[in-house]
KOLSELO-965001 format. One line per 4 residues: their letters; for each residue x, y, z of C-alpha. Coordinates in steps of 0.05 Angstrom, whole numbers, plus 5000, padded with zeros to 4 digits. Layout:
<vokes>
A) X,Y,Z | ... .
</vokes>
This chain:
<vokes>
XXXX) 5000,5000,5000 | 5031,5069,4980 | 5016,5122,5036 | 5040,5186,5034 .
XXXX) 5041,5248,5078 | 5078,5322,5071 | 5132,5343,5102 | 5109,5372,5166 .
XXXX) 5113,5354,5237 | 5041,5344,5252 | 5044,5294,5199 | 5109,5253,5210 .
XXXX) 5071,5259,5293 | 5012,5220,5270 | 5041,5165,5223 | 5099,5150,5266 .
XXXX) 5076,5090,5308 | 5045,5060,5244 | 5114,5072,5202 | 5155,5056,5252 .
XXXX) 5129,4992,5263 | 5101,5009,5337 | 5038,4994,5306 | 5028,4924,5271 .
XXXX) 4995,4922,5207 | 4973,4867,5156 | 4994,4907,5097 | 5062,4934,5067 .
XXXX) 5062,5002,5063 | 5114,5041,5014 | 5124,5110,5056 | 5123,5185,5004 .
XXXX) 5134,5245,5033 | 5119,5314,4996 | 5090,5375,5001 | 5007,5382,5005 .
XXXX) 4998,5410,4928 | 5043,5358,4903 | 4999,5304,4938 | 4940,5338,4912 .
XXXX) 4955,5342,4843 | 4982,5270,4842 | 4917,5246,4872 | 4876,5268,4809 .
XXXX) 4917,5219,4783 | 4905,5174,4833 | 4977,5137,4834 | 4970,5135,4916 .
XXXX) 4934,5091,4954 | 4925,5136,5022 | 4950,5203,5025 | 4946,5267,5060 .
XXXX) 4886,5316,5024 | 4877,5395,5027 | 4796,5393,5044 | 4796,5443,4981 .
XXXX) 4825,5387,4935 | 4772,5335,4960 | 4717,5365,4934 | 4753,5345,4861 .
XXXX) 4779,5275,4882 | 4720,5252,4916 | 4700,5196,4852 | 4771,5161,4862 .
XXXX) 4774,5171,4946 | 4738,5177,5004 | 4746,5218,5065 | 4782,5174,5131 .
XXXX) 4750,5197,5193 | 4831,5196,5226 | 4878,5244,5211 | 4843,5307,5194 .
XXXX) 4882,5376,5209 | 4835,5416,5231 | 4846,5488,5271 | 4813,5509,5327 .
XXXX) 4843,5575,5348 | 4895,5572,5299 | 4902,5578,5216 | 4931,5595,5154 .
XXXX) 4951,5672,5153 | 4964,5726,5104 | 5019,5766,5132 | 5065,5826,5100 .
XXXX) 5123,5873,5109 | 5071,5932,5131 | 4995,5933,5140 | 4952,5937,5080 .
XXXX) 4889,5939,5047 | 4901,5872,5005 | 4844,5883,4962 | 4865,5875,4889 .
XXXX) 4944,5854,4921 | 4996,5807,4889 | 4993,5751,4941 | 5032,5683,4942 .
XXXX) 4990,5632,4957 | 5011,5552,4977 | 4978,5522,4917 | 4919,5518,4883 .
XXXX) 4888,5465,4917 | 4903,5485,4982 | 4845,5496,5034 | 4885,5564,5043 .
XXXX) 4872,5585,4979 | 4794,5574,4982 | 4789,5606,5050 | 4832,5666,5020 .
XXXX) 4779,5671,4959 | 4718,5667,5004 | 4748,5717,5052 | 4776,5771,4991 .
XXXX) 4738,5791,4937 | 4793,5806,4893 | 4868,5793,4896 | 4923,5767,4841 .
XXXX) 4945,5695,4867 | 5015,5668,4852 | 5033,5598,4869 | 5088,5577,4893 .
XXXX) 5111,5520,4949 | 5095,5532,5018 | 5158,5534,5042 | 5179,5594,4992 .
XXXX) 5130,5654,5015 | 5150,5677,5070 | 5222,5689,5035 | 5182,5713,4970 .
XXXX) 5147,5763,5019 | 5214,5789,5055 | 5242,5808,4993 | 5191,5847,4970 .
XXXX) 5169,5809,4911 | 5093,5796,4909 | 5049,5847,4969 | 5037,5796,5021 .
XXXX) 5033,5722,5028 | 4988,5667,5052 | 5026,5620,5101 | 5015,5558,5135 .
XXXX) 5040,5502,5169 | 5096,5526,5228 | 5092,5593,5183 | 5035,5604,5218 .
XXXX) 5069,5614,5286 | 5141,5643,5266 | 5127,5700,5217 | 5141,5753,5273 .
XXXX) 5206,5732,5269 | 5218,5746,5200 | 5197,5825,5216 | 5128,5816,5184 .
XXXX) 5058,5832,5206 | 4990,5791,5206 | 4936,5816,5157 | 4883,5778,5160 .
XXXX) 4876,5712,5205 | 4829,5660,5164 | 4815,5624,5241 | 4778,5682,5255 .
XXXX) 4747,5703,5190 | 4716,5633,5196 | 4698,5628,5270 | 4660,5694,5257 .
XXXX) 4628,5663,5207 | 4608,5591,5220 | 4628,5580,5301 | 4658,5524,5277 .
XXXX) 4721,5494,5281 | 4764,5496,5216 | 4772,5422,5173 | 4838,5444,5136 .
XXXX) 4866,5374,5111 | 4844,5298,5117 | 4869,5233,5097 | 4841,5198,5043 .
XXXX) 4834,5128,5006 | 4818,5100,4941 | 4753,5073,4933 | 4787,5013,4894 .
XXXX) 4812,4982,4956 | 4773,4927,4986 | 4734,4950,5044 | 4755,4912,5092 .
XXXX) 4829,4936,5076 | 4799,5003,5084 | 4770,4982,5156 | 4841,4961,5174 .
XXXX) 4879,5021,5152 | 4837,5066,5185 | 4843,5024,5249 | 4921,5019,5238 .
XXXX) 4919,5100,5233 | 4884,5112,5289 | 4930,5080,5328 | 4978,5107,5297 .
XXXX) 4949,5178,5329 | 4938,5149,5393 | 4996,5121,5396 | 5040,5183,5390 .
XXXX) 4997,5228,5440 | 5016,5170,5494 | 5088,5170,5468 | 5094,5253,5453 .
XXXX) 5173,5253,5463 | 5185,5186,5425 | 5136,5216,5370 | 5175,5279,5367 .
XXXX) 5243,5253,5352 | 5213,5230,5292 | 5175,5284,5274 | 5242,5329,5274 .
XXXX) 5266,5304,5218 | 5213,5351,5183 | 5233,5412,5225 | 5263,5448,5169 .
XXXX) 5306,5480,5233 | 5261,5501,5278 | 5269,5483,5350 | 5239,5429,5383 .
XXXX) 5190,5461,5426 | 5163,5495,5368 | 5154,5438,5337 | 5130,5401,5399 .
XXXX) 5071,5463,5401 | 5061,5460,5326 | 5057,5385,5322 | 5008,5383,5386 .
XXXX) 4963,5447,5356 | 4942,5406,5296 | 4939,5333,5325 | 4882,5323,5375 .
XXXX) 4827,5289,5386 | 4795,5310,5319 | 4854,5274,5285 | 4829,5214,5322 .
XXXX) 4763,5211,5307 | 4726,5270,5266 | 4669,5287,5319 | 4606,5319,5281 .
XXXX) 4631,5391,5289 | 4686,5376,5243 | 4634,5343,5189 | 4591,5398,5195 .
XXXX) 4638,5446,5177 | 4666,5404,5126 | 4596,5417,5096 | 4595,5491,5110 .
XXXX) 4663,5503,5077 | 4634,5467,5013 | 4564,5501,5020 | 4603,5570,5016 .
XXXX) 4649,5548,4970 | 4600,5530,4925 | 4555,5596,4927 | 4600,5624,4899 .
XXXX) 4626,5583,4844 | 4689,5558,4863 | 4676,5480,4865 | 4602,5430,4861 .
XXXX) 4604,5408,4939 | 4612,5341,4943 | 4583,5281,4985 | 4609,5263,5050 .
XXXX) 4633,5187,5049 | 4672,5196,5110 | 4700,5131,5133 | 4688,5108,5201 .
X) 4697,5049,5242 .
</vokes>
């Protein structure tokens, strides 16, 4: 089975019992690691069997794979920011976005009515944004915590444009897996995964280790706080907050054009 996840602490947290071995499973798994709009755009051509999904890019995907009910990012308090050099009106702005697909992206469009998007990898705005090349820049991932320290400022928080909103808390990515597998494989992924979760918020050092190998040179107790921030106990099991604003971000997305909200075939055990 090919499973991949991006290169992020909160991701290498969750999967580490399951591919480390801590957790025993009765399937071989072949391990990819790369950034969220790389998985995304390789799962429309659906060469993975489980990966990690921006909630944007599901409602695309949703023929070829269904939505695991372990996993999920979701923010509560906490998400993807537009930040700049100085504050801003960014109305009609130059701003580097994280993909496409992203879920940062949609919230962005549903939040501004007009800006100029420019794509580029995650891990390249904040630098693109320091130099002065595009107006601001929509982070995410530990971006979302260490901007201040790169002498820029916070524009526009899409946590709270949402909370305002909906009340809800904020589904930014899920795992996903191909409808092609045999259900009962399905059952026992999902299991495995879950375990997998479980097993790293009993073992939260022994997790960690791991998950610095995706640091990209932050310290560990920012990558303790980021990695804890985004797995919780919706990553164990998405409660029916998390669902229902799966279905609000679609609702919205889809009033005003953006995307045909899909169904919900959420696996669950």
């Amino acid at each position: 089975m090919i499973i991949a996840h991006t290169p992020d602490a909160d991701d290498a947290f969750m999967f580490y019992g399951l591919l480390s071995g801590k957790i025993s499973a009765n399937f071989e798994i072949k391990h990819i690691v790369e950034d969220i709009e790389t998985l995304n755009r390789k799962a429309f051509q659906a060469e993975i069997d489980v990966t990690a999904l921006s909630v944007h890019a599901y409602a695309f995907l949703h023929p070829q794979y269904r939505i695991l009910s372990a996993g999920a990012s979701v923010g509560d308090g906490y998400g993807p920011v537009v930040v700049a050099k100085r504050e801003m009106d960014i109305e009609g702005k130059r701003i580097a976005v994280p993909g496409k697909y992203t879920t940062a992206n949609l919230l962005l469009k549903l939040a501004v009515g007009d800006f100029q998007p420019v794509e580029m990898r995650f891990d390249e705005v904040i630098t693109s944004v320091k130099r002065g090349e595009l107006d601001a820049g929509l982070v995410i991932h530990e971006a979302q915590i260490t901007y201040p320290q790169h002498g820029l400022v916070k524009i526009l928080d899409l946590w709270e444009w949402w909370h305002e909103k909906t009340g809800l808390p904020l589904p930014l990515g899920i795992n996903a897996i191909k409808r092609d597998i045999p259900l009962e494989t399905q059952h026992e992924f999902l299991e495995a995964l879950r375990e997998s979760v479980q097993y790293a918020q009993d073992n939260v050092e022994e997790a960690l280790q791991y998950a610095m190998k995706y640091s990209r040179g932050a310290d560990k107790e920012l990558v303790k706080k980021f990695a804890l921030m985004y797995v919780n106990k919706s990553t164990y099991e998405m409660p029916e907050g998390v669902v229902k604003a799966l279905d609000e971000l679609y609702i919205m997305a889809e009033r005003k054009g953006f995307l045909e909200s899909p169904p919900l075939d959420i696996l669950f055990l």
